[in-house]
N, C-alpha and C positions, 0 to 999 in steps of 0.2 A: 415465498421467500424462505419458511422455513426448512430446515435441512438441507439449504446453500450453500458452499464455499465459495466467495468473490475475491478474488486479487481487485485490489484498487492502487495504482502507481500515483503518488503522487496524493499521499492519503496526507502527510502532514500540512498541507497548502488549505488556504481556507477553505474553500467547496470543497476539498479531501476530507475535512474532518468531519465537516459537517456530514458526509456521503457516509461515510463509515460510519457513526454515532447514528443515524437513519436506517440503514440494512442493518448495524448489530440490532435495535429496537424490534426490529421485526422477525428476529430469528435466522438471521443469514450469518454465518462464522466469516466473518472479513481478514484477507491477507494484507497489510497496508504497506506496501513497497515506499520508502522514505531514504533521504539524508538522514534524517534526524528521527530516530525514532522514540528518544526521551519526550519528543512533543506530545505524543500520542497515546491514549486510552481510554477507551470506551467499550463497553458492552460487546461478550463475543469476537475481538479484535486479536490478534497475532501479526505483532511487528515485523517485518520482512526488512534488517537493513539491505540498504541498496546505493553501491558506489560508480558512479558510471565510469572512475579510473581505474577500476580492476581489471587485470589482465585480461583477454578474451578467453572465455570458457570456464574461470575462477568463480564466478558468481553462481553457474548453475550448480557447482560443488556444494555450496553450502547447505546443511541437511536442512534450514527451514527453509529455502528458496523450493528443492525437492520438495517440501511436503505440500507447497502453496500450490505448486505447478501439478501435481499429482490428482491434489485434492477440486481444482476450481471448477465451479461451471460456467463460470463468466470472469472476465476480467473488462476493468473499465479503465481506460488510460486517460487523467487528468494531471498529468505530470507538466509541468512548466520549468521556464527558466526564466531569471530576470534578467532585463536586460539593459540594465544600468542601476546605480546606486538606490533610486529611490523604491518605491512600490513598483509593483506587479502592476501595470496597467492596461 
């Protein structure tokens, strides 16, 4: 793990944080692609905001999306959506 870069999508949601807070432990530099990235911080971590209503091809502009995408050797997609008011179920 160590000297990894991981994009993880959907790093704010709870098995995100916990994923990310697990690979930074272990020496993996984590990209965490989020809504929200106030939520998040832990060890070795770099926020990646991420808005799915930006224009097509706006998002990959952004210089840390670039660095995330440069740098990964894996990327783990646990991105979700909810799908009504209550929890995630």
């Amino acid at each position: 793990m160590k000297d990894m870069s991981i994009i993880v999508a959907g790093a704010s949601g709870l098995v995100g944080q916990s994923l990310c807070e697990a690979l930074g432990r272990r020496g993996a530099h984590v990209f965490g692609l989020t809504r929200n990235p106030q939520k998040l911080g832990s060890p070795n971590f770099t926020p990646v905001p991420w808005s799915p209503s930006l224009e097509p091809g706006k998002q990959e502009e952004a210089p840390v999306y670039v660095q995330a995408m440069s740098q990964a050797n894996a990327v783990v997609n646990i991105a979700g959506h909810s799908i009504g008011e209550g929890r995630f179920t």
